[in-house]
C-alpha angles and dihedrals in degrees: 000000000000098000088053092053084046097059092054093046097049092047085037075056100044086043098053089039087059090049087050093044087041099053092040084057095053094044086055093052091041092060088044093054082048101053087045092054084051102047092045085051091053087078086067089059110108093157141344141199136173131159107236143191112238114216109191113190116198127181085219104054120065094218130029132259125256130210144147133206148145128260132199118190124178128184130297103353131358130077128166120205124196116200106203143331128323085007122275093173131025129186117198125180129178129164091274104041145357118229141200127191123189103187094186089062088039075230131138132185124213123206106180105211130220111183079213080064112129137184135020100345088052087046098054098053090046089057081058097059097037090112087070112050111175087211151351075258100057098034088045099048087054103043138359129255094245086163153013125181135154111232100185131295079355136068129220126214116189110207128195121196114245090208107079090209086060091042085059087060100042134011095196160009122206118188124192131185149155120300096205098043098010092225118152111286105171137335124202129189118203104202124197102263094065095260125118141186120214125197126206115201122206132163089030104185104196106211111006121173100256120191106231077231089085094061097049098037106187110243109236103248094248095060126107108252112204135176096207082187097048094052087045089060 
């Protein structure tokens, strides 16, 4: 009698393992469909801006760190991020440098940029716009799709860098955003040390009308101007 019981409750089993297995393939297609449908509408981003929390997460530190801020990104290569308010930190990028002003410290940095530019310096800027890929082509000849899943009413992608020395910086990337409109929803870094940095976006504005201006912020004449490059050679 007990042999008999036991055949119906292992196919029961087998039949109950290939529904699981099943549903967890279509998820996963799903959230691939899903990260194509958002690369292909990143060619309808112009501009973008959004205010966002900052969680930073240190070993370290028993609790995180929290911050907000504003961001501005234009195609294909300027973004401007702003860390508190009013700023205590400000990242500005254009095609020709990359600049950081710190107006507590009445301090700026200057990174000159060369699109001819190899190696960890161009890794590490391409980790920062990883959140605007211009194409599968572009995201995927920079990282690798570890991961795909579908949270909700939003979609993950967990992203890898190709370049070791960037893998050093940073394990991974993940992306989240919006499964109806595909906007930005968060970004988070995990560095090397273990550590990571999450940022929440909220109020995107897609194409707003941004002043060049943003990009190439003027210095007031009684900061400290460095070229942090330029002392390392």
């Amino acid at each position: 009698m007990t042999g008999r019981k036991t055949v119906p409750a292992a196919r029961m089993l087998a039949a109950l393992l290939l529904l699981a297995f099943a549903a967890a393939s279509l998820r996963a297609n799903e959230a691939d469909r899903l990260v194509d449908a958002w690369l292909d509408s990143q060619k309808n981003v112009a501009s973008w801006s959004a205010d966002f929390v900052q969680t930073r997460s240190l070993k370290t530190f028993a609790q995180p760190l929290v911050s907000s801020g504003q961001v501005w990104f234009a195609a294909p290569d300027r973004f401007r991020w702003e860390l508190g308010n009013p700023p205590q930190t400000i990242a500005a990028k254009n095609p020709g440098q990359l600049l950081v002003i710190y107006p507590k410290l009445q301090r700026a940095e200057k990174y000159p940029l060369d699109p001819r530019q190899s190696g960890r310096w161009k890794d590490a800027l391409s980790l920062l716009e990883a959140g605007f890929p211009r194409s599968r082509e572009e995201l995927e000849s920079q990282f690798r799709i570890r991961q795909t899943r579908v949270l909700g009413d939003a979609a993950e992608v967990v992203l890898e860098p190709r370049s070791s020395a960037a893998r050093r910086l940073m394990r991974e990337v993940k992306v989240g955003f919006d499964t109806a409109n595909f906007g930005l929803r968060w970004t988070e870094l995990e560095f090397g040390d273990g550590s990571t940095l999450r940022n929440d976006f909220k109020n995107p504005t897609l194409n707003p009308a941004l002043n060049e201006t943003l990009f190439s912020p003027a210095i007031p004449t009684d900061y400290k101007i460095v070229e942090p490059l330029k002392s390392n050679r």
